[in-house]
C-alpha positions as CSV (number, residue, x, y, z in Angstrom):
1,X,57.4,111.9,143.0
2,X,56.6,108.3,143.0
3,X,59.4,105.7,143.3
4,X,57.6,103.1,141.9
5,X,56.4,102.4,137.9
6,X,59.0,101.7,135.2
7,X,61.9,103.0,134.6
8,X,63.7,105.0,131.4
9,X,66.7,103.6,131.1
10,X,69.3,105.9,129.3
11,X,70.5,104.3,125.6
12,X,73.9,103.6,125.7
13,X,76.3,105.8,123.8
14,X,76.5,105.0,119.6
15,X,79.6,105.1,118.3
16,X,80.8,108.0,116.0
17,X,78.1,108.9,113.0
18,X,80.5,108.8,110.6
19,X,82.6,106.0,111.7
20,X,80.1,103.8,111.8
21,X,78.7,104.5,108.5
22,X,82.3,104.6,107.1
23,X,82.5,100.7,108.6
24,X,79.3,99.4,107.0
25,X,80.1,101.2,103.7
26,X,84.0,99.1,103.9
27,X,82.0,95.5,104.7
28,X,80.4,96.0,101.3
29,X,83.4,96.7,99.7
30,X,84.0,92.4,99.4
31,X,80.7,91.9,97.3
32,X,81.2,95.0,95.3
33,X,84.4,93.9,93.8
34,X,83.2,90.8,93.7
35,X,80.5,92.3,91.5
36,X,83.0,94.3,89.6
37,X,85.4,91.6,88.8
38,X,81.6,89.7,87.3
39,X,80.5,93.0,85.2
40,X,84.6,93.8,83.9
41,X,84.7,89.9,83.2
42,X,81.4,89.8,81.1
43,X,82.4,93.2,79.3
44,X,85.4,91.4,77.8
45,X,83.6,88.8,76.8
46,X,81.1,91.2,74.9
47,X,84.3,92.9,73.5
48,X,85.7,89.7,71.6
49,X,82.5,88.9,70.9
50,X,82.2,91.6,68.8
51,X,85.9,91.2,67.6
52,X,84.6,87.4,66.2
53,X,81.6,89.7,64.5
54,X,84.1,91.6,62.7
55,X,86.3,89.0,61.9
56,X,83.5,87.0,60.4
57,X,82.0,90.4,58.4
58,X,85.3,90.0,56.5
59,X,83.9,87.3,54.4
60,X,79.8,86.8,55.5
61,X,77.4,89.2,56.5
62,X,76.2,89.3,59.9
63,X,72.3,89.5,60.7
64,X,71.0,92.8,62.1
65,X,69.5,90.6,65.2
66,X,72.9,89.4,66.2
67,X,74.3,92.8,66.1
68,X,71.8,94.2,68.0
69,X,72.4,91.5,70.6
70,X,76.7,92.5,70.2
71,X,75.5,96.2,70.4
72,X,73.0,95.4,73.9
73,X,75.8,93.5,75.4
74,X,78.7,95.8,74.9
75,X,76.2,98.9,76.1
76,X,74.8,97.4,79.3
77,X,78.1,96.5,80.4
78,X,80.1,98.9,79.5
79,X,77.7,101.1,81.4
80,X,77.0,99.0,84.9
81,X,80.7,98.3,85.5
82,X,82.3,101.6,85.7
83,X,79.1,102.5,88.2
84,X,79.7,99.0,90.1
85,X,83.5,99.8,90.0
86,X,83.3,104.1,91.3
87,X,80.8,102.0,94.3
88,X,83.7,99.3,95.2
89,X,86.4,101.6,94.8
90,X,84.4,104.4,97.9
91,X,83.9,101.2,99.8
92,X,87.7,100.0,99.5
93,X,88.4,104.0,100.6
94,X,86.2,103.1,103.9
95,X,88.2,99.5,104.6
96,X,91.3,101.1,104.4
97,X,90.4,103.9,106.4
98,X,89.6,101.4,109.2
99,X,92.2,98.9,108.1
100,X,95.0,102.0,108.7
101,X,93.6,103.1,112.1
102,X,94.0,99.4,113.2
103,X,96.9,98.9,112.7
104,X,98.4,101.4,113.6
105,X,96.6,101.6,117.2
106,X,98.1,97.9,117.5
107,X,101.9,99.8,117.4
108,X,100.3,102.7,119.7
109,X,100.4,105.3,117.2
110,X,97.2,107.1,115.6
111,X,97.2,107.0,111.5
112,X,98.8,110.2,110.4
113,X,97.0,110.7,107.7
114,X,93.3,111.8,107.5
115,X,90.2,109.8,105.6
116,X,90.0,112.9,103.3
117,X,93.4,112.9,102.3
118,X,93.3,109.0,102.0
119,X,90.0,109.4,100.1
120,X,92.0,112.1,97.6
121,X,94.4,109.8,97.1
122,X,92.7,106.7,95.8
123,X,89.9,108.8,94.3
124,X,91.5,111.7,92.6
125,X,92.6,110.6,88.6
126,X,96.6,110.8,87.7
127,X,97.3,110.7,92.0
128,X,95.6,107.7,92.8
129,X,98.1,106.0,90.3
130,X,100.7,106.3,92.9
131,X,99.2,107.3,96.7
132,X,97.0,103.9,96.9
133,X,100.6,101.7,96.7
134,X,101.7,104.3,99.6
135,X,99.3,103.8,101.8
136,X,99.3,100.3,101.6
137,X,102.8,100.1,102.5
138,X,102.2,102.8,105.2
139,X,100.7,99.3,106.6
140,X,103.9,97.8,107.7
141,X,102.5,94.4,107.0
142,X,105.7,92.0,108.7
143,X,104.6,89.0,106.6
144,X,106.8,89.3,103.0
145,X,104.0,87.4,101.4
146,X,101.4,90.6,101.5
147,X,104.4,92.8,101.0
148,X,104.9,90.9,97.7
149,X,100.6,90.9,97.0
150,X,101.1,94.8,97.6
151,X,103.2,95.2,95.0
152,X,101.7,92.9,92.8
153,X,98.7,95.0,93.2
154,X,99.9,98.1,93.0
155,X,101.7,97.4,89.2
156,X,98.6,95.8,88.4
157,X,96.8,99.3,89.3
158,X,99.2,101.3,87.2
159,X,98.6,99.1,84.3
160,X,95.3,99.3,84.7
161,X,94.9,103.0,84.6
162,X,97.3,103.7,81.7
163,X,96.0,101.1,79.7
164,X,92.3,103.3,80.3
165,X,93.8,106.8,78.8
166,X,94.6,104.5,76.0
167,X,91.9,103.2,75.6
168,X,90.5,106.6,75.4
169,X,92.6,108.1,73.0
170,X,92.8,105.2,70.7
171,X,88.5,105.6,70.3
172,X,89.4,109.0,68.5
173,X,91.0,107.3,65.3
174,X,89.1,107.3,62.8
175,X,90.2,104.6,60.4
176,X,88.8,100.9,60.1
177,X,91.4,99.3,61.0
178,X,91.9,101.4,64.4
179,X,88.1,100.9,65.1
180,X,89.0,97.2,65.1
181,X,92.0,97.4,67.2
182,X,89.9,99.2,69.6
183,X,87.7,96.6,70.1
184,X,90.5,94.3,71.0
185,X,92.2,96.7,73.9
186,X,88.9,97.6,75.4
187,X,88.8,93.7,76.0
188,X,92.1,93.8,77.3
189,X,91.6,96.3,79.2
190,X,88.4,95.2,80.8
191,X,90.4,92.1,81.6
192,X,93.3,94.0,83.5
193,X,90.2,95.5,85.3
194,X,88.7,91.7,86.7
195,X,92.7,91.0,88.0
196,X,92.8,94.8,89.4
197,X,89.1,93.8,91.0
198,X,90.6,90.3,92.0
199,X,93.8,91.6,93.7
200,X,91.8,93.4,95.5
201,X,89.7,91.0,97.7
202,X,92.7,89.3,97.8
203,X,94.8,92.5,99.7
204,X,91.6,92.8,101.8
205,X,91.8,89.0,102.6
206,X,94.7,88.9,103.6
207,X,95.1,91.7,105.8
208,X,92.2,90.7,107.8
209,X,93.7,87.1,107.9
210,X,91.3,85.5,105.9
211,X,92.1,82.8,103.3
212,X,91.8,83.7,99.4
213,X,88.1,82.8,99.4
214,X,87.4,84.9,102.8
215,X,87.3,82.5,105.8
216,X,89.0,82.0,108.4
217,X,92.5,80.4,107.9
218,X,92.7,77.0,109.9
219,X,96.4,77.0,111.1
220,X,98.0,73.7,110.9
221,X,101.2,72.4,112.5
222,X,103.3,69.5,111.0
223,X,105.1,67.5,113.1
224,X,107.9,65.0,112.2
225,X,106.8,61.6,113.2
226,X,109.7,59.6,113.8
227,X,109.3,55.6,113.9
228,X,110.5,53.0,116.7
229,X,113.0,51.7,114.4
230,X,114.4,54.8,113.0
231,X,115.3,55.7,116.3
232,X,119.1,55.3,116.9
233,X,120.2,52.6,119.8
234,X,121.9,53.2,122.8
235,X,125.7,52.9,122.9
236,X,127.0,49.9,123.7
237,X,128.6,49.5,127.0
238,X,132.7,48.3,126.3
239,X,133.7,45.2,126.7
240,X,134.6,43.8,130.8
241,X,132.5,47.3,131.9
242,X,128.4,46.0,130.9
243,X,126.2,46.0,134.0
244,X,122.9,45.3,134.0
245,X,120.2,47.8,134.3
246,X,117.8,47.6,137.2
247,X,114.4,49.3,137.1
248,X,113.8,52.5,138.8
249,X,113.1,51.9,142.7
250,X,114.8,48.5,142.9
251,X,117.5,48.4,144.6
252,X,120.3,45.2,144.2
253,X,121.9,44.1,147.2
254,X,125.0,44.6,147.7
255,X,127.2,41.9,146.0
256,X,130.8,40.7,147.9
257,X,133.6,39.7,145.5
258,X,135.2,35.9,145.4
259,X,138.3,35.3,145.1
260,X,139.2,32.6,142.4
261,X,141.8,30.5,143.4
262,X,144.5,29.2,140.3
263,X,143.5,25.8,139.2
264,X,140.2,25.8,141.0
265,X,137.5,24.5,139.0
């Protein structure tokens, strides 16, 4: 065989299938709550927009054009920001798959629990109530500032998911009066969504040691600057005992003592 020519050289080894694809689903989890929080946000707004529609139907009638434009609004994103939201909330499930098995190989330790059981967890309806807050505090984060964001988060979770089985129920009254109080808690309730989206880029942030906005924190140090003159003297030598200071490396000859005589000048 010839020893000359090129050369095939062997790829290197790719990481895990389904690791990697599990990390570049979790780095879009920051713009798909982002994108979430924007749709939740804008379906409020189309919620009390129709609550003004009502309101104002109580004395004037309203055009069929601007109800159609109510209707258009209240469909579209009603219907884009549950999809955007089931999206963010599988790419969360990734991040904190990753996040877990991070921190705990910093401590030594492998993450106990597995990504499917995680992924039950946050995924499954009535569970993912409660496991999500769990495994966030599985974290052992040491700072009591993300301790207190965890739990911040995780009551903001719970409201968010009774108030959406409320919601639900409440759309089978039938009366007027409950049609129009409907249209009010959706908006609430879309608005509990944008601070459940909010809260969390904000646990992401901060676990990765970002700032709020997602860059890197600049650490800064504060010094006490202390001015000559606030600076307290030296003590003062007593009185008989001063001497005077020579510099460093100058040394005074030796001095011999007089003897005064009584009545000398």
């Amino acid at each position: 065989m010839p020893r000359w020519g090129l050369h095939d050289v062997p790829p290197a080894p790719d990481r895990e299938p389904v690791a990697g694809r599990r990390e570049q689903l979790a780095e879009l989890a920051p713009a798909l709550l982002s994108a979430t929080a924007a749709l939740f946000a804008l379906a409020a707004l189309a919620e009390l927009f129709r609550y003004g529609l009502l309101l104002r139907n109580r004395s004037t009638l309203i055009g069929p054009g601007l109800l159609a434009v109510s209707d258009g609004l209240v469909s579209a994103a009603g219907l884009l920001a549950p999809i955007v939201a089931v999206c963010a909330a599988v790419a969360t499930v990734a991040w904190l798959v990753g996040a877990r098995r991070r921190a705990f190989a910093r401590s030594g330790h492998v993450d106990p629990r597995r990504p499917s059981t995680l992924a039950l967890g946050c995924l499954v309806p009535v569970v993912n109530l409660a496991m999500p807050g769990v495994f966030l505090t599985e974290l052992d984060e040491p700072d009591p500032q993300t301790r207190k964001l965890f739990r911040v988060w995780w009551v903001t979770w719970a409201c968010g998911g009774v108030l959406f089985v409320v919601n639900l129920w409440w759309r089978g009254l039938d009366s007027l009066q409950a049609q129009a109080d409907g249209v009010l808690l959706a908006a609430v309730t879309d608005l509990v969504a944008v601070a459940v989206a909010v809260l969390t880029l904000l646990v992401i942030h901060r676990v990765e040691g970002l700032s709020p906005t997602g860059k890197q924190r600049e650490l800064t140090r504060w010094l006490v600057a202390v001015p000559e003159s606030a600076k307290p003297a030296a003590p003062a030598a007593p009185a008989g005992t001063a001497e005077a200071t020579e510099p460093a490396g100058i040394a005074e000859p030796a001095r011999t003592p007089e003897r005064v005589e009584a009545g000398a000048p």
